[in-house]
SEKOLKOL-22868 format. One record per residue: residue in one letter; z, y, x of N, C-alpha, C, O, CB in turn; residue number from 1. Coordinates in Angstrom, 3 decimals, decimal comma. Atoms other than C-alpha are relative to their C-alpha. Glycine has a CB too. Layout:
<pts>
a; Z; Y; X; Z; Y; X; Z; Y; X; Z; Y; X; Z; Y; X; NUM
...
</pts>
This chain:
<pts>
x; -0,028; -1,001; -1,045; -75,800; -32,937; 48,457; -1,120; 1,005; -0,219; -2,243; 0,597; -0,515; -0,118; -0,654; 1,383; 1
x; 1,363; -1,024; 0,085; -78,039; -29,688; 48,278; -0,425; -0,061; 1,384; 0,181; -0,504; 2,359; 0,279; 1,734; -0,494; 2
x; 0,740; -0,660; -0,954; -80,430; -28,532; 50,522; -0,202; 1,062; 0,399; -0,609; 1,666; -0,593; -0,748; -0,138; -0,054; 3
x; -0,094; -1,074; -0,507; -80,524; -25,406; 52,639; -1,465; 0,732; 0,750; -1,435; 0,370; 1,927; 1,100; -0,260; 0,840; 4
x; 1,015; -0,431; -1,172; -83,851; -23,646; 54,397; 0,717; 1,186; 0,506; 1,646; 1,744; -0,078; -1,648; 0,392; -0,491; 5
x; -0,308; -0,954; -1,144; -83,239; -21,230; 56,970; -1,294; 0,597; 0,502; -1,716; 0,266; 1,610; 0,757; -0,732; 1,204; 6
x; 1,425; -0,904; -0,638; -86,512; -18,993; 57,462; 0,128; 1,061; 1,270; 0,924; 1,987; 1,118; -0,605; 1,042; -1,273; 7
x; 0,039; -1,438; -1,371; -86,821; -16,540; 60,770; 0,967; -0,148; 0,973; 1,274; 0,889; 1,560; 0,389; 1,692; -0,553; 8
x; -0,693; 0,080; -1,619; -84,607; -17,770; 63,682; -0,127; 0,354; 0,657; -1,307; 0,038; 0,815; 0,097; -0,622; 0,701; 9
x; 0,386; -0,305; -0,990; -84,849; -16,457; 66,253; -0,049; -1,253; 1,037; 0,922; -2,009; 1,041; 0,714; 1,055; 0,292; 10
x; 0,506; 0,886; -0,600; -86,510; -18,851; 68,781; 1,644; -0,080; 0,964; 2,251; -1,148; 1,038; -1,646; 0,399; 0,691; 11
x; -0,730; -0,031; -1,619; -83,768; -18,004; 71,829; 1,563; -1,296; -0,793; 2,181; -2,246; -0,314; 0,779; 2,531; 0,768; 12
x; -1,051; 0,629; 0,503; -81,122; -19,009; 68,795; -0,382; -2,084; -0,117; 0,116; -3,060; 0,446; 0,235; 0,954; -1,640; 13
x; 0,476; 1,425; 0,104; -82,834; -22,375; 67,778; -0,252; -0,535; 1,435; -0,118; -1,752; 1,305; -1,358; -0,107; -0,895; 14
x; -0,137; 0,649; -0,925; -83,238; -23,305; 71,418; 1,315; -0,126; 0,577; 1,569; -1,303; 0,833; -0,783; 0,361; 0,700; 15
x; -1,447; 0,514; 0,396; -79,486; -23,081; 71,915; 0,598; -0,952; -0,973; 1,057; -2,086; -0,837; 0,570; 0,905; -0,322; 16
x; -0,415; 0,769; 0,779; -78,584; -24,167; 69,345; -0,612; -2,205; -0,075; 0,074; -3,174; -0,399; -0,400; 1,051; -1,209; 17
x; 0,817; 1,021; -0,338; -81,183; -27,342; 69,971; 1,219; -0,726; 1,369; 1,670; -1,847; 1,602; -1,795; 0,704; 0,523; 18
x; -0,910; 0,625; -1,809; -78,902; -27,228; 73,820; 1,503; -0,640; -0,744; 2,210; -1,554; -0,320; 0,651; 1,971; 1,637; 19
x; -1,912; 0,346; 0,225; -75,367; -27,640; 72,000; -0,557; -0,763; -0,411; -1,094; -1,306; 0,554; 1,369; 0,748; -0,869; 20
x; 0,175; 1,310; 0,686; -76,522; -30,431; 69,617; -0,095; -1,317; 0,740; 0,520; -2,356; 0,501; -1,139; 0,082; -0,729; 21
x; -0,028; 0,632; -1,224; -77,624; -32,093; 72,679; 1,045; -0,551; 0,660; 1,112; -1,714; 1,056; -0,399; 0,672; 0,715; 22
x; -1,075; -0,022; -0,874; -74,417; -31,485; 74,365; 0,998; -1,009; -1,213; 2,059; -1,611; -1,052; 0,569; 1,826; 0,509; 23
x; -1,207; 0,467; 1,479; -72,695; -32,877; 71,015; -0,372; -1,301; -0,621; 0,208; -1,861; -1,551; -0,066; 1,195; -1,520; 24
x; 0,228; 1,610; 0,603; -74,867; -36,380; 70,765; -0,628; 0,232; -1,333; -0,373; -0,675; -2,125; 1,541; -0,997; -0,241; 25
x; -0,297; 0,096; 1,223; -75,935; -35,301; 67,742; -1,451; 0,972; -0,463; -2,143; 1,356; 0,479; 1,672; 0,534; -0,356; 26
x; 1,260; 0,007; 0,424; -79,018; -34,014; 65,661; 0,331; 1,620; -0,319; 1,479; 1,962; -0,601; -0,494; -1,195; -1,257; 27
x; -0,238; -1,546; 0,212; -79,516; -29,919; 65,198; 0,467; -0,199; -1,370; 1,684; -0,262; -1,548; -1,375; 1,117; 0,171; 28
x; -0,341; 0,526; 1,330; -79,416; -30,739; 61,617; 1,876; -0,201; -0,103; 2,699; 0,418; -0,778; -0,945; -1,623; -0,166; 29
x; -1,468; 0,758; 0,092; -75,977; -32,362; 61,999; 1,199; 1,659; 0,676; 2,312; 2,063; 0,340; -0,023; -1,970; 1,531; 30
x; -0,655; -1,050; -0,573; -74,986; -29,256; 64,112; 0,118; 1,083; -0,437; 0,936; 1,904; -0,021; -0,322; 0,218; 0,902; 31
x; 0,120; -1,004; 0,768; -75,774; -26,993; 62,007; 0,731; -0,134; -0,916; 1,491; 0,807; -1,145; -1,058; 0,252; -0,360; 32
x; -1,201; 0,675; 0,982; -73,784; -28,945; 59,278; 1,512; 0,911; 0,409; 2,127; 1,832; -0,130; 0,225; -2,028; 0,454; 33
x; -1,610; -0,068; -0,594; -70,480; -28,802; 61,546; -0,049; 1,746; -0,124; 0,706; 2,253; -0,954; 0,332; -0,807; 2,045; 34
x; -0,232; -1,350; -0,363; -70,944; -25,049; 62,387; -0,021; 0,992; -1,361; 0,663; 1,989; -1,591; -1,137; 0,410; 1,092; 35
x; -0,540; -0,386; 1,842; -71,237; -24,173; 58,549; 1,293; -0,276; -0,258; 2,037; 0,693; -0,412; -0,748; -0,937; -1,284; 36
x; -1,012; 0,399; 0,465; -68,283; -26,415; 57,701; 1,154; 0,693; 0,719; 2,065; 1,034; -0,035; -0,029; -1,337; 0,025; 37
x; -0,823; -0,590; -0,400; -66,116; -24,798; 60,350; 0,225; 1,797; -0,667; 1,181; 2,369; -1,191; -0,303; -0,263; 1,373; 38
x; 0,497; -1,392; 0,595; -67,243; -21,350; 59,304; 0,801; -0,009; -1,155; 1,871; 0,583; -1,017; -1,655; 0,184; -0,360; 39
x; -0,339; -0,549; 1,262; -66,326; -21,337; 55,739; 1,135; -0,412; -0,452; 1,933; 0,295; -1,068; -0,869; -0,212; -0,917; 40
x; -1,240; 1,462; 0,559; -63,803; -24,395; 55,007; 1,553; 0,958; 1,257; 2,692; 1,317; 0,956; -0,894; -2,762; 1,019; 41
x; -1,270; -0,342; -0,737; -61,662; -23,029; 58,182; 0,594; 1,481; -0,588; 1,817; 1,536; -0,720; -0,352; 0,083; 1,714; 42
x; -0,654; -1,322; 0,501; -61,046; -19,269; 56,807; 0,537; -0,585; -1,419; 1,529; 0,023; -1,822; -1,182; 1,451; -0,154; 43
x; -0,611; 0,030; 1,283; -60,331; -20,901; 53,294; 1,217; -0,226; 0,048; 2,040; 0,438; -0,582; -0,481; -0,821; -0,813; 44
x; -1,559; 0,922; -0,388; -57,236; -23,139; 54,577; 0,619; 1,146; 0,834; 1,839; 0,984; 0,805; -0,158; -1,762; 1,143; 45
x; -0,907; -1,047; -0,709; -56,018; -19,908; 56,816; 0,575; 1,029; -0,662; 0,035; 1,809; -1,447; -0,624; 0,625; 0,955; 46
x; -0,703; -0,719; 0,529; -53,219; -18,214; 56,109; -0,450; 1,694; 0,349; -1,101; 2,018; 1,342; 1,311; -0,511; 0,393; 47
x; 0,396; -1,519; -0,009; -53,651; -14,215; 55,606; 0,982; 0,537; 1,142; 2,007; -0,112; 1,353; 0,251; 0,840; -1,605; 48
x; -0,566; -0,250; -1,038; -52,403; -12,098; 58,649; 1,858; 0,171; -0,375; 2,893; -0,006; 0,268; -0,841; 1,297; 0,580; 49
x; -1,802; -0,244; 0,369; -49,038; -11,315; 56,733; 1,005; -1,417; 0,034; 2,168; -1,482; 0,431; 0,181; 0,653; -1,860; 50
x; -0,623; 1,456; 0,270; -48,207; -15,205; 55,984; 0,204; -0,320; 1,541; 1,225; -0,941; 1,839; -1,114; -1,245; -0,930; 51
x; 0,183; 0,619; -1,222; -48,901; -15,844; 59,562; 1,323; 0,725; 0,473; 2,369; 0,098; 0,304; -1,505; 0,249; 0,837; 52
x; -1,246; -0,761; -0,571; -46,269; -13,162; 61,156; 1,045; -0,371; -1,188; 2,155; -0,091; -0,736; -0,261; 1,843; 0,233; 53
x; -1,260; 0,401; 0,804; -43,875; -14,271; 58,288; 0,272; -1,379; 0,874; 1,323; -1,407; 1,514; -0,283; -0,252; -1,879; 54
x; -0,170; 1,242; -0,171; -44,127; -17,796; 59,385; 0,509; -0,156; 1,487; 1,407; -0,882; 1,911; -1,240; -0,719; -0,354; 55
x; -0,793; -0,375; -1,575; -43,710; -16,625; 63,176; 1,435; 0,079; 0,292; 2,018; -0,568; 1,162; -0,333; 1,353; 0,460; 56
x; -0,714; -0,478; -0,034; -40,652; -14,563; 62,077; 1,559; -0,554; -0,938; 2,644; -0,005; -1,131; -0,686; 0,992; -0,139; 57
x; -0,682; 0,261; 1,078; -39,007; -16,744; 59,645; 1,074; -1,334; 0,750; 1,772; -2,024; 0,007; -1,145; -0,398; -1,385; 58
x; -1,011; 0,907; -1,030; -36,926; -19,144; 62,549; 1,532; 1,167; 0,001; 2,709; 0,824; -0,111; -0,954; -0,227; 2,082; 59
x; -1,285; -1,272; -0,993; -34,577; -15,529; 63,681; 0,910; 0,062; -1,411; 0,574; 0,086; -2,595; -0,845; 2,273; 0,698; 60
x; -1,028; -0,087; 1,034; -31,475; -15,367; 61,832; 0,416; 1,409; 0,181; 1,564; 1,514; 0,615; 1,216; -1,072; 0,138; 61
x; 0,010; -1,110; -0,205; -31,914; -11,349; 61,926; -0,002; 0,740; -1,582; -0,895; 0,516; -2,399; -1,116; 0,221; 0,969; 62
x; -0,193; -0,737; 1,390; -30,947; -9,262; 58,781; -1,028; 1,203; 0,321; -2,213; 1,397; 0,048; 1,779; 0,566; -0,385; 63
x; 0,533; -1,583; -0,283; -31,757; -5,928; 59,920; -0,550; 0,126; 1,561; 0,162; -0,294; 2,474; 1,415; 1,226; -0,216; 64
x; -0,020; -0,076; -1,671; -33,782; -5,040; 63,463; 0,454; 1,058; 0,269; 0,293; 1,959; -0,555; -1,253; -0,089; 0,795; 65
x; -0,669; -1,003; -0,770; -32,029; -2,738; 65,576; -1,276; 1,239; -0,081; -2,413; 0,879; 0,224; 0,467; -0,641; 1,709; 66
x; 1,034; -0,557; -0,757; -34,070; 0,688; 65,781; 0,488; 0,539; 0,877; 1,587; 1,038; 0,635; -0,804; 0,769; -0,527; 67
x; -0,569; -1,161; -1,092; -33,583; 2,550; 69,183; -0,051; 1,206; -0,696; -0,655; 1,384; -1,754; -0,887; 0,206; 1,432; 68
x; -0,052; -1,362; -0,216; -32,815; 6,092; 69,438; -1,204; 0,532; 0,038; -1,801; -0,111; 0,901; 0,643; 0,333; 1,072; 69
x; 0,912; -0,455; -0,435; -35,756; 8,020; 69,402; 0,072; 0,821; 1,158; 1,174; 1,353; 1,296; -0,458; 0,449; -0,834; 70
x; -0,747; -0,576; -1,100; -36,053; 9,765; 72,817; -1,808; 0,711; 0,373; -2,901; 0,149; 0,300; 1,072; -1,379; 1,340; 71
x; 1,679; -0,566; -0,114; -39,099; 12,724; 73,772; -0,536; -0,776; 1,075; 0,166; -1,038; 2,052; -0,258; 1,758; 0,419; 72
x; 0,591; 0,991; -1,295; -41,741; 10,458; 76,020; -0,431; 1,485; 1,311; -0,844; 1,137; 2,418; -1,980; -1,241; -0,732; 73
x; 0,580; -0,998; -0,706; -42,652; 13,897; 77,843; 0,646; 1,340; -0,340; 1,051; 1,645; -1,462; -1,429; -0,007; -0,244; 74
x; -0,506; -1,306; 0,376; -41,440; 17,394; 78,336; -0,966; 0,686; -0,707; -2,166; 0,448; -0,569; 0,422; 0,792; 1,106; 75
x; 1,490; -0,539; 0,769; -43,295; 19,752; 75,844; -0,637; 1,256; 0,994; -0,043; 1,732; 1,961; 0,372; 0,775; -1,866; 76
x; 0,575; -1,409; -1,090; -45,358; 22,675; 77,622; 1,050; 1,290; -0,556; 1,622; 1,552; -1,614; -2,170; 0,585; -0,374; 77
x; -0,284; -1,211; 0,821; -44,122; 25,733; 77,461; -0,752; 0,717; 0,091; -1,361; 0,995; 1,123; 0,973; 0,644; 0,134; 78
x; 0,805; -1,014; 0,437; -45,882; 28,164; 75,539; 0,196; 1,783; 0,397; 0,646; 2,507; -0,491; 0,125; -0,253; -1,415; 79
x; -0,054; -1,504; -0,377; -45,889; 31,877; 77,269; -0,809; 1,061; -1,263; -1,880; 0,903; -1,849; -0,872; 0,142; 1,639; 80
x; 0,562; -0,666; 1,087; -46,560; 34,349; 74,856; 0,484; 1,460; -0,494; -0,054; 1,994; -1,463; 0,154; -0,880; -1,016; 81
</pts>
């Protein structure tokens, strides 16, 4: 396993961070662990935003989507001139 230092915390952070560990049974050290491992390990295993809406969209037995009509949302001004 390597080792990590962490120089210049901010105090307000390390005393939080001190409160969750607390809240979590568990040693800052250890908390600091988890909150790395989520961090980096969870974006690796996640799919990219396109895979995701594929995977949403990939149940509909839809060839083509319908487009509406386009229709003006507002009358235009009229220009005097």
């Amino acid at each position: 396993m390597a080792a990590l230092t962490i120089r210049n915390i901010d105090e307000e952070v390390k005393t939080r961070l001190r409160m969750q560990a607390a809240q979590h049974g568990c040693s800052m050290e250890q908390e600091v662990r988890e909150i790395l491992q989520r961090a980096v390990l969870s974006k690796q295993n996640q799919a990219s935003f396109a895979q995701r809406i594929q995977q949403h969209f990939t149940g509909l037995d839809v060839d083509e989507l319908p487009i509406p009509e386009r229709k003006l949302s507002r009358t235009p001004p009229v220009v005097e001139g």
